[in-house]
ROPA-915561 format. One line per field, with one value per residue (C-alpha): residue number from 1; x, y, z. Coordinates in nm, 4 decimals, always signed. Example, Ala and Ser with C-alpha at 12.3 -4.5 7.8 and 13.67 -1.06 7.14 Angstrom:
residues 2
nr <- [1,2]
X <- [+1.2300,+1.3670]
Y <- [-0.4500,-0.1060]
Z <- [+0.7800,+0.7140]
end
This chain:
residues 386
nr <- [1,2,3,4,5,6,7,8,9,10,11,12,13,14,15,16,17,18,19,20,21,22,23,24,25,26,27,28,29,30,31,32,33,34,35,36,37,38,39,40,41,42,43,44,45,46,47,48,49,50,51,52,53,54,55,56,57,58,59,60,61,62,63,64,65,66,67,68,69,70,71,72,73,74,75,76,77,78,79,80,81,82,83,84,85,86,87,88,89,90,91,92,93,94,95,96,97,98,99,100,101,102,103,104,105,106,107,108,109,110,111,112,113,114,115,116,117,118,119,120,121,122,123,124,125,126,127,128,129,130,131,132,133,134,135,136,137,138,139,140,141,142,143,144,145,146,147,148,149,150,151,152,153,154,155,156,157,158,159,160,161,162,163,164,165,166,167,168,169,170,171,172,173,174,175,176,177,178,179,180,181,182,183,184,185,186,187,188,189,190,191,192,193,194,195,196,197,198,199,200,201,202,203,204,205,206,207,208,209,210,211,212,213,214,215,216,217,218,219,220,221,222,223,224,225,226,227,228,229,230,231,232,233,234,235,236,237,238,239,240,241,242,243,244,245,246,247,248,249,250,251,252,253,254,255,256,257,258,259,260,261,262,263,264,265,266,267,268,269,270,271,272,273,274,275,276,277,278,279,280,281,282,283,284,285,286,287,288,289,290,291,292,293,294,295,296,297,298,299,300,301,302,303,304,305,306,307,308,309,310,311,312,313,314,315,316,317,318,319,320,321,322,323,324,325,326,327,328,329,330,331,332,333,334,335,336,337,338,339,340,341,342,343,344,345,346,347,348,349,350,351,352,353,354,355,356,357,358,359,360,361,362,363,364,365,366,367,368,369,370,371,372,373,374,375,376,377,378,379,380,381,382,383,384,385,386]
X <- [+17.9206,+17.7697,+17.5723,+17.3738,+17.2978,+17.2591,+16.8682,+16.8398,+17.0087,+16.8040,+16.6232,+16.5988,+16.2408,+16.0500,+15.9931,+15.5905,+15.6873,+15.9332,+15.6342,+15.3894,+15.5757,+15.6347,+15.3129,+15.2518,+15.4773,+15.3348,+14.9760,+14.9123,+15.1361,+14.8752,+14.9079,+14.6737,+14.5276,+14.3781,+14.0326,+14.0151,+14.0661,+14.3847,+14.4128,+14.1146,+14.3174,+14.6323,+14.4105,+14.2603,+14.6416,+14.7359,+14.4170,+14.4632,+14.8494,+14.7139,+14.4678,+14.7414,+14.9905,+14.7288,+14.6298,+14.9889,+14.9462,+14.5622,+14.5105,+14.2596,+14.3289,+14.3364,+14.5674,+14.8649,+15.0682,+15.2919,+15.6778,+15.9907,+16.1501,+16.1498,+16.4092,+16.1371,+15.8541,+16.0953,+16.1291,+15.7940,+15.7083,+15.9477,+15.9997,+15.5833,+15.5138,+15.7799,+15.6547,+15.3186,+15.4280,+15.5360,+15.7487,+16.0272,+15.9412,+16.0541,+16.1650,+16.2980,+16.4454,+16.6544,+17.0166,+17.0309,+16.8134,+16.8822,+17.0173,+16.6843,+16.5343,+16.8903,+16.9543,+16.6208,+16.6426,+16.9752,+16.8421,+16.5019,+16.8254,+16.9829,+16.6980,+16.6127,+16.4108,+16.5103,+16.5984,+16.6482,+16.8347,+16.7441,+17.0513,+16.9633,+17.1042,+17.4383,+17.1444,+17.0338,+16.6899,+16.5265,+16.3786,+16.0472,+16.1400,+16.3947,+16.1383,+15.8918,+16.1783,+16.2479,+15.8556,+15.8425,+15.5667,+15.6372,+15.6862,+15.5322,+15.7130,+15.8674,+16.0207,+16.1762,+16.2831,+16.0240,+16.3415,+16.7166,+16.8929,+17.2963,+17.2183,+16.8832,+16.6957,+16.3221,+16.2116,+15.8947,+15.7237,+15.3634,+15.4814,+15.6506,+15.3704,+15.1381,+15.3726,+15.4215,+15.0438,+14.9451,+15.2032,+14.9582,+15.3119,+15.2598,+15.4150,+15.6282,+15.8293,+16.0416,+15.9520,+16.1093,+16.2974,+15.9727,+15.7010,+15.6789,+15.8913,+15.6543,+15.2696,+15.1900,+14.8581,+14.7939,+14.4274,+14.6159,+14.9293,+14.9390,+15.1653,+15.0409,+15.3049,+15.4331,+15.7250,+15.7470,+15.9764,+15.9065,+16.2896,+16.3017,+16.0274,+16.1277,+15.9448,+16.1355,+16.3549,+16.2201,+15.8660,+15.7754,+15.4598,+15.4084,+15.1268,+14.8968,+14.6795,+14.3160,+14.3480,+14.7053,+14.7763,+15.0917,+15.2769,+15.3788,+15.7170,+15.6588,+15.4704,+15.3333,+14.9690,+14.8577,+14.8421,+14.8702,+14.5621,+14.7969,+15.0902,+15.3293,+15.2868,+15.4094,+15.3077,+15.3214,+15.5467,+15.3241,+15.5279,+15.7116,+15.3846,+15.2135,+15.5628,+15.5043,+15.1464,+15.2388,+15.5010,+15.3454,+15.0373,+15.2690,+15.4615,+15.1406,+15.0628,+15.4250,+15.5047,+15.3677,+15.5634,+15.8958,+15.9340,+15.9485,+16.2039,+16.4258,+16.4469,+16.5415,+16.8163,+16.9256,+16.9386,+17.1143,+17.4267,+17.4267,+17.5349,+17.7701,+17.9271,+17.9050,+18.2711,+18.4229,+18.5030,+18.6262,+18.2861,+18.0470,+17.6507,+17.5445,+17.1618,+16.9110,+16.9150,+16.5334,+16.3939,+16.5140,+16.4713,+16.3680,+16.6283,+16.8931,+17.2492,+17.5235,+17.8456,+18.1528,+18.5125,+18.5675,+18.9162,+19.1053,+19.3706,+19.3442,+19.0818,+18.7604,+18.3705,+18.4833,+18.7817,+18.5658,+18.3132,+18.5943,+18.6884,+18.3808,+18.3052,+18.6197,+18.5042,+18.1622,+17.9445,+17.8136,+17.7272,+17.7669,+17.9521,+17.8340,+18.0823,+18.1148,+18.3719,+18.4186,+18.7216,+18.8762,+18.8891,+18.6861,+18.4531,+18.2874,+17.9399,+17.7507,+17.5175,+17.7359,+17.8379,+17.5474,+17.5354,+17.8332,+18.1130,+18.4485,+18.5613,+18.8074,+18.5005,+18.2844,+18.5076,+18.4351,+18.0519,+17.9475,+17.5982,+17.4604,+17.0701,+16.8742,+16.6084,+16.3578,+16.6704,+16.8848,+16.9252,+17.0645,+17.3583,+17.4463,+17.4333,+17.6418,+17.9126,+17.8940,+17.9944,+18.2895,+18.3780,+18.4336,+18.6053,+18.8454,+18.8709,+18.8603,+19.1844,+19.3557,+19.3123,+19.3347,+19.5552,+19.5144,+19.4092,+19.0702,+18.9604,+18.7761,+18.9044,+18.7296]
Y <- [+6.6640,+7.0154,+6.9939,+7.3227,+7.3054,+7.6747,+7.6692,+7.9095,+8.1840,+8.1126,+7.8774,+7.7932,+7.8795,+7.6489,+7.5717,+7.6112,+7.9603,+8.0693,+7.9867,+8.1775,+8.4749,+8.4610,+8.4430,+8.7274,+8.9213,+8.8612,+8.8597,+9.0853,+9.3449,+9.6031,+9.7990,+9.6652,+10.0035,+10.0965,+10.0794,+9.9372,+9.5941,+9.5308,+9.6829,+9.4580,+9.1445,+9.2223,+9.3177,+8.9503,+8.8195,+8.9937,+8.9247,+8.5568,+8.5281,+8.7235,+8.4523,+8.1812,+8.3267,+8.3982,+8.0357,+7.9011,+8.0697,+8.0470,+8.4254,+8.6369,+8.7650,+9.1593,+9.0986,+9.0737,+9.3769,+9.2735,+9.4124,+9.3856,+9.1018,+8.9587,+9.2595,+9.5133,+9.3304,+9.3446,+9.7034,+9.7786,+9.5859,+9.7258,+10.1102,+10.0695,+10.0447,+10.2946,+10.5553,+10.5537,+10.7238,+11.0722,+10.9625,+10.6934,+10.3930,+10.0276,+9.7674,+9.3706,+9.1794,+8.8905,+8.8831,+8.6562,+8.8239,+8.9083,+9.2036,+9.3362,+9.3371,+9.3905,+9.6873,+9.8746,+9.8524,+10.0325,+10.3127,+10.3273,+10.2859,+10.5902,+10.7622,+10.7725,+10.4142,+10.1788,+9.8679,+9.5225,+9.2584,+8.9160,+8.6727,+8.3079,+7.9785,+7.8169,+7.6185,+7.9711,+7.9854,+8.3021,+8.1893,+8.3286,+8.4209,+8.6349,+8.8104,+8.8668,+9.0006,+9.2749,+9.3938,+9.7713,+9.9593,+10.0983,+9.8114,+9.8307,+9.5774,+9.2704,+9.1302,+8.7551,+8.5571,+8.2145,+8.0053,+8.1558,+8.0921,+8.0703,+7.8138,+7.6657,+7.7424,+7.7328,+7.9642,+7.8446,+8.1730,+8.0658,+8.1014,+8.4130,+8.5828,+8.4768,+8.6950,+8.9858,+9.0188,+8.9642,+9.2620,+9.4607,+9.4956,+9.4024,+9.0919,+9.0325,+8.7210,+8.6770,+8.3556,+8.3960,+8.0686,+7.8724,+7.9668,+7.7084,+7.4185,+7.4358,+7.4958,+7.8405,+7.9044,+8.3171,+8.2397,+7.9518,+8.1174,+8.4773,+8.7253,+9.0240,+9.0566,+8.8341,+8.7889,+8.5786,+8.5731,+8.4304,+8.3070,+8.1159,+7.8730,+7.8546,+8.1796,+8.4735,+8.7113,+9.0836,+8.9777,+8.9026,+8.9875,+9.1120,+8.9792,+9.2130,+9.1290,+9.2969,+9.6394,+9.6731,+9.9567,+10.1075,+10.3816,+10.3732,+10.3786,+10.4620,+10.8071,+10.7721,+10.6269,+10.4244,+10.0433,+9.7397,+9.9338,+10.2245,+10.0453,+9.9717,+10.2388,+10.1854,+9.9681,+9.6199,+9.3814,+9.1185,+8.8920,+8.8503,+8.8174,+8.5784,+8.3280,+8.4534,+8.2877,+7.9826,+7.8925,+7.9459,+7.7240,+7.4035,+7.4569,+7.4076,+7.1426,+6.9797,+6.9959,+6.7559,+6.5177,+6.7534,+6.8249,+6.5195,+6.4423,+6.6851,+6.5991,+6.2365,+6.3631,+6.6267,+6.3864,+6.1830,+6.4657,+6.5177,+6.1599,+6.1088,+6.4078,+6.2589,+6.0948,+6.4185,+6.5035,+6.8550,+6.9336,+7.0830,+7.0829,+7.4588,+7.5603,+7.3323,+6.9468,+6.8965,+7.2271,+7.2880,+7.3923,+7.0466,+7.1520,+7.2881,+7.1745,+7.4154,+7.3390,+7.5545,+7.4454,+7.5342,+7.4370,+7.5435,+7.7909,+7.9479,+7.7407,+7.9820,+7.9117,+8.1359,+7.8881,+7.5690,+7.7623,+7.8247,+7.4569,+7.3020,+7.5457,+7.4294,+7.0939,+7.1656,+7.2199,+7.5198,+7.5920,+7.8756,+8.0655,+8.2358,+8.4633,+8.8573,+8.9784,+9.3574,+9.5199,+9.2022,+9.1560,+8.8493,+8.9187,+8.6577,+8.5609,+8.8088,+8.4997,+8.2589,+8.5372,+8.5942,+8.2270,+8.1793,+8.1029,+8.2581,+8.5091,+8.2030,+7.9992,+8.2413,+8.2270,+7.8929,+7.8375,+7.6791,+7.6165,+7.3684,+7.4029,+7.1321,+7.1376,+7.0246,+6.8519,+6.7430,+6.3520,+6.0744,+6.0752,+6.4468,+6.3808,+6.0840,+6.2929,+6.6156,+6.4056,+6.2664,+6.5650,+6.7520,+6.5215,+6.4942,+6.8650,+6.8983,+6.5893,+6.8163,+7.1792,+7.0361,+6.8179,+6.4125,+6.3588,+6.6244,+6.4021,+6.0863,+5.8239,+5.9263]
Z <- [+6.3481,+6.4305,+6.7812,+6.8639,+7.2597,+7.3269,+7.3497,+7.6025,+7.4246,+7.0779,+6.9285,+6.5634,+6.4301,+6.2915,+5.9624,+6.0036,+6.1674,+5.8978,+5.6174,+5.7795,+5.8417,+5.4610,+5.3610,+5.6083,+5.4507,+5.0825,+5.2182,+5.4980,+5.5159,+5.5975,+5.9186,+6.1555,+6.2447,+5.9232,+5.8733,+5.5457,+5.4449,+5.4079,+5.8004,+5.8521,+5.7449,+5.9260,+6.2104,+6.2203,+6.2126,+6.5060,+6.7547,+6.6472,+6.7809,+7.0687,+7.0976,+7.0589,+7.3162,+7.5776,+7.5363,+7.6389,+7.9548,+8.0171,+8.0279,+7.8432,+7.5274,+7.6040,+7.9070,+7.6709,+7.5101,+7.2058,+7.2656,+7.0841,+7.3018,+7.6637,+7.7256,+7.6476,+7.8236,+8.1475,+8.1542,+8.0785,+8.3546,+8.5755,+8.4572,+8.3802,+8.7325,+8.8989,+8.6174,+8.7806,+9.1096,+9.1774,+9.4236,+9.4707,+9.6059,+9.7056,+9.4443,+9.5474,+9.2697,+9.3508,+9.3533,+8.9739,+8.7837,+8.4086,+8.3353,+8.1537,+8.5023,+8.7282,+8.4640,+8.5558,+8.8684,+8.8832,+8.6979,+8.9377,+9.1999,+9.0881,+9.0674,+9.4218,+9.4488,+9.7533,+9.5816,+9.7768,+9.6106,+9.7818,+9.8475,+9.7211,+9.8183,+9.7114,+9.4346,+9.3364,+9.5101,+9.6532,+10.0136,+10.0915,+10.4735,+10.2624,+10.0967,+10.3734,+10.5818,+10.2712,+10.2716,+10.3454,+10.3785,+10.0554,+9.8892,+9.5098,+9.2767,+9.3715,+9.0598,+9.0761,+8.7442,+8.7097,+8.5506,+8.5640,+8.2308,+8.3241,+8.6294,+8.5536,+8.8878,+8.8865,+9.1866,+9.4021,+9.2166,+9.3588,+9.7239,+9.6314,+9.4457,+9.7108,+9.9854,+9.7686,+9.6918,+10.0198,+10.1586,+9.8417,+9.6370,+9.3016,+9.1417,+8.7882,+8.6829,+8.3728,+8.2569,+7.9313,+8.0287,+8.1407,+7.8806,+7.6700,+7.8329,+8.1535,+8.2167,+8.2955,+8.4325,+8.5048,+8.6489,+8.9160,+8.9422,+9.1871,+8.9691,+8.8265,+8.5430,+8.3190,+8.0906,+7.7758,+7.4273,+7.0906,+7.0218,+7.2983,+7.1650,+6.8034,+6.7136,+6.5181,+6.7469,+6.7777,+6.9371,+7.2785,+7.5592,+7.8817,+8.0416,+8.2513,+8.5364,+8.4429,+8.6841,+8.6989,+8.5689,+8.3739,+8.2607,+7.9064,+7.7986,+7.4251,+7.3066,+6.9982,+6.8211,+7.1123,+6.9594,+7.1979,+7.4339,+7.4654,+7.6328,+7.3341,+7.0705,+6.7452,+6.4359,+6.5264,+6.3680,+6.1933,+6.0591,+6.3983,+6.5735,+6.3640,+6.3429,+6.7815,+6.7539,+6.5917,+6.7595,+7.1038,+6.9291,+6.8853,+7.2037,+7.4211,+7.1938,+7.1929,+7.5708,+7.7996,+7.5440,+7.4588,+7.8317,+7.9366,+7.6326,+7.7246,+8.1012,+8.0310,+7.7701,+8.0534,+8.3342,+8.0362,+8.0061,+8.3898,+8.4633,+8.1363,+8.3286,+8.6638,+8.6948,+8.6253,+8.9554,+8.8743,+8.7323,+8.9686,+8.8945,+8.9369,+9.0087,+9.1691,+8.9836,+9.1163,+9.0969,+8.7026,+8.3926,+8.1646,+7.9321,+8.1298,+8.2328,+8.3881,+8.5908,+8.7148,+8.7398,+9.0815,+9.1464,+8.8342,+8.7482,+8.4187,+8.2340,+8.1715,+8.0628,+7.7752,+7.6926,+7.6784,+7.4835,+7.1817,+7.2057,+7.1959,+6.8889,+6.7601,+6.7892,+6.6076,+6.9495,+7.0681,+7.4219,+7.6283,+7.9272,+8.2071,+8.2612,+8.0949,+7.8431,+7.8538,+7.6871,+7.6330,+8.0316,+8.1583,+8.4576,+8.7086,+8.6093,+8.9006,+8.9369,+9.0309,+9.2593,+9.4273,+9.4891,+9.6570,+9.4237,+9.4322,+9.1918,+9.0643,+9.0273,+8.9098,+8.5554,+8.4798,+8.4692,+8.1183,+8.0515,+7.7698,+7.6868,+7.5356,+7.2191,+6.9787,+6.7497,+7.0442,+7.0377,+7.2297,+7.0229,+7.0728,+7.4104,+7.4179,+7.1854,+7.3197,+7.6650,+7.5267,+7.3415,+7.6639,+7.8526,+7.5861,+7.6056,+8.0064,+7.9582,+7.7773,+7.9718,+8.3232,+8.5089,+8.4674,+8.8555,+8.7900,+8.4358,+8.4167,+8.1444,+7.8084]
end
């Protein structure tokens, strides 16, 4: 049995998206800036998954730029704003970003910007007394992720957008994570910037958005022929965008039903899990991703995420770790740093995400499957009877 649960890294497009980009390809494989017709044609391709995208998140059409990912939507959100002042300024991220925003920031950093990285809770959550206490008077950018893929934390983004823009700092979330599994309403919710990825909602990888508040303005990080409104120059990648479109199309049409799905199968895992006493739930369990389910081993010695990762593959399920390999030395997961966990601890985080062809079964197996390997990696007192 082969069990895929690593949604939140990728997800397998669809086959609806995978037809279209084909006939794309074959069809209308002009370049969207030409004048004549076959321009014209690709042209109409592009505005429509513009039109489909902006849907899933009730924004207007010409608030979104097209990019080449969430990672480049990130840094043009972040980098876009900071390139618009002579002078350094003040960025806050939180302490558990991703490391397209957490990377940025550490170049702004070194650079001369004041950066503030906001501590969360021992669930992962950014507290909004936190972030009114780290308001400066220059305070441009605050920049906190909507849904945090290792742990599974949803942040309460409204209450935090509604501080940042009342300080007059701008406001960005990644919701790479959210967009598609969640609502997302621009017009309801306060942020000013807006992250989103095709992959992660069964589109092709190599396309992704940023959406832009009308009036914010930013610096581009591309020179070059001016396409998407003279943010993102460059030809745009059509077939990505239009498998983009489509899938964003049957996610907003899929969800209220496929989110509810996925948090019954997710509560599911958590409580097959729940006798394992040397399993501990990281990330908030109410305030979660639908999809989402993440532990650490806090008490072990020698057993890593990385190490349950390779059996599980071994035993035909894939899931992932938290932690970082570099050089062949393993290094704690910096998130479950920031929350609190030990370096120790820190090793062991493993995270399995849910999807469209998760079942019951899978979860019932993958269950088993793990506490058979847990019984064999750890001692007998720490494993539940399989």
């Amino acid at each position: 049995m082969q069990i895929y649960l690593d949604y939140s890294a990728t997800t397998p497009p669809r086959p609806e998206v995978i037809a279209l980009m084909q006939a794309t390809l074959q069809a209308e494989w002009g370049n969207p800036s030409s004048l004549h017709q076959w321009g014209n044609r690709a042209a109409t391709v592009l505005e429509r998954s513009r039109l489909q995208i902006a849907a899933l998140l009730n924004a207007s059409p010409d608030s979104l730029v097209f990019t080449a990912g969430g990672t480049e939507a990130d840094n043009l959100a972040i980098l876009g704003v900071a390139q618009s002042y002579r002078q350094p300024q003040h960025l806050i991220i939180s302490s558990v970003e991703h490391s397209a925003i957490a990377v940025p920031a550490s170049q702004l950093e070194a650079r001369g910007w004041q950066v503030s990285r906001l501590p969360v809770s021992r669930t992962g959550q950014v507290g909004p007394a936190d972030l009114k206490q780290a308001l400066r008077d220059n305070t441009t950018l605050v920049s906190i992720i909507y849904g945090q893929s290792e742990v599974g934390t949803l942040q309460p983004i409204a209450e935090l957008g509604a501080i940042a823009q009342a300080h007059g700092a701008l406001f960005h979330t990644d919701a790479v994570q959210v967009a598609g599994r969640l609502p997302i309403d621009v017009q309801q919710l306060p942020v000013d910037l807006l992250s989103v990825s095709s992959h992660k909602i069964y589109g092709p990888q190599g396309a992704g958005a940023l959406y832009i508040k009308p009036g914010v303005s930013l610096t581009p990080l591309l020179g070059g022929g001016g396409q998407e409104f003279g943010l993102r120059s460059g030809t745009q990648a059509l077939p990505n965008i239009a498998g983009f479109g489509l899938a964003a199309e049957l996610a907003a049409q899929e969800m209220p039903a496929e989110t509810l799905r996925l948090m019954h199968l997710r509560n599911r895992l958590f409580s097959l899990l729940a006798d394992v006493p040397e399993l501990a739930v990281t990330g908030d369990r109410r305030e979660r991703l639908p999809h989402h389910v993440s532990f650490c081993l806090p008490h072990t010695e020698g057993l890593s995420g990385k190490t349950l990762v390779r059996q599980m593959n071994l035993a035909g399920i894939g899931i992932s770790a938290g932690s970082a390999c570099h050089s062949g030395k393993l290094s704690p997961s910096p998130v479950l740093q920031a929350m609190g966990y030990r370096d120790r601890a820190a090793l062991t985080g493993i995270r399995l995400t849910l999807g469209r062809r998760t079942t019951a079964a899978d979860i019932d197996w993958t269950a088993m499957v793990l506490k058979q390997v847990l019984a064999r990696s750890l001692p007998a007192k720490f494993v539940a009877p399989v």
